[in-house]
N, C-alpha and C positions, 0 to 999 in steps of 0.2 A: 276653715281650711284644715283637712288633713293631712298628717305626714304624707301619705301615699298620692294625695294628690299634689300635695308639694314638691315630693322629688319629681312626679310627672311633667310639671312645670320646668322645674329646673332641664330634666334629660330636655326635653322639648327646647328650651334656649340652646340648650349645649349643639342640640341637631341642627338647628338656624346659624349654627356659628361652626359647623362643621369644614365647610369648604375652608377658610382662614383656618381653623385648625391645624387643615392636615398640610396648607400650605409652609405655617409656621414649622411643622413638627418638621416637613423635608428642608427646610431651611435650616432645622437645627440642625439637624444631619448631616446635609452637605457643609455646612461651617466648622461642624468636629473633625470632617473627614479632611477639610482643609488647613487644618491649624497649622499644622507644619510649615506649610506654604506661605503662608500670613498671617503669621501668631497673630498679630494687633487687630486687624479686620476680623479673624474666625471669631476673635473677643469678644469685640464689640456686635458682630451678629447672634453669637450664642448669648450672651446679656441680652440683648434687643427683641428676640425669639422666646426663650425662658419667660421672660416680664410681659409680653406679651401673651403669651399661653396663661400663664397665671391670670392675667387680668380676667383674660377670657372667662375660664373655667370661675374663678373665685365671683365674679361679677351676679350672676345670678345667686348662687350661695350665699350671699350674705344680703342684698336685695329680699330671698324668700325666708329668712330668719329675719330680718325686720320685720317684714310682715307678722310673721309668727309670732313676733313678741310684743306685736303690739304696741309700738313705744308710742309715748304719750305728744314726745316733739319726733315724730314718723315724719316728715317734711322736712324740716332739719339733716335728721340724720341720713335720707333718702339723698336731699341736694348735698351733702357733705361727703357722701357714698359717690354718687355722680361723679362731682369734681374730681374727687382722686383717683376714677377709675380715668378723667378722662386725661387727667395729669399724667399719668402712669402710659396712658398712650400715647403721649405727647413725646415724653422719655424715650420712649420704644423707638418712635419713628424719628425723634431726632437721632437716635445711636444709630439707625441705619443709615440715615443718611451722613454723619458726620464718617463711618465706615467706607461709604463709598468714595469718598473723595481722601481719607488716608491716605498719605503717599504719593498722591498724584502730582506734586511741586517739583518729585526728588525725579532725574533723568535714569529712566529706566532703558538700559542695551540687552537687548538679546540677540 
């Protein structure tokens, strides 16, 4: 496998995971534009967003550097790769959901 066809690969995941991207990326956005409003929620959505982006993008990256390098326990380090990406999503989505239900206890008047 070549560099060039490894970053191909890579761009190529990154386009399969584009629609969540760009959902994540207006989520981050509208969470910074809301901070004021709801420090604690804008938080935990821009934490949740961030870590999620990340996953996304690093996920492939370091999947095609395994490969690249050939490692001898590649199975190992592949399922050890897995789990913490899927951990990290697990993180993700529990901060949005524990986000939307902040504050919902306390009686809100308008």
């Amino acid at each position: 496998m070549t560099n060039q066809s490894t970053i191909n690969e890579i761009v190529r995941e990154w386009m399969f995971s584009l629609p969540v991207l760009v959902v994540l990326i207006v989520g981050l956005v509208v969470a910074i534009g809301r901070r004021r409003e709801y420090p604690k929620v804008a938080a935990l959505v821009i934490v949740s967003c961030a870590l999620s982006i990340l996953t996304y993008v690093l996920v492939p990256v370091v999947v095609h550097v395994i490969i690249l390098m050939q490692l001898v326990r590649f199975t190992v380090v592949a399922v050890g790769w897995s789990l913490t990406g899927s951990c990290l999503a697990a993180v993700s989505v529990g901060l949005l959901i524990y986000a939307a239900f902040l504050g919902r206890g306390q009686n809100i008047t308008r």
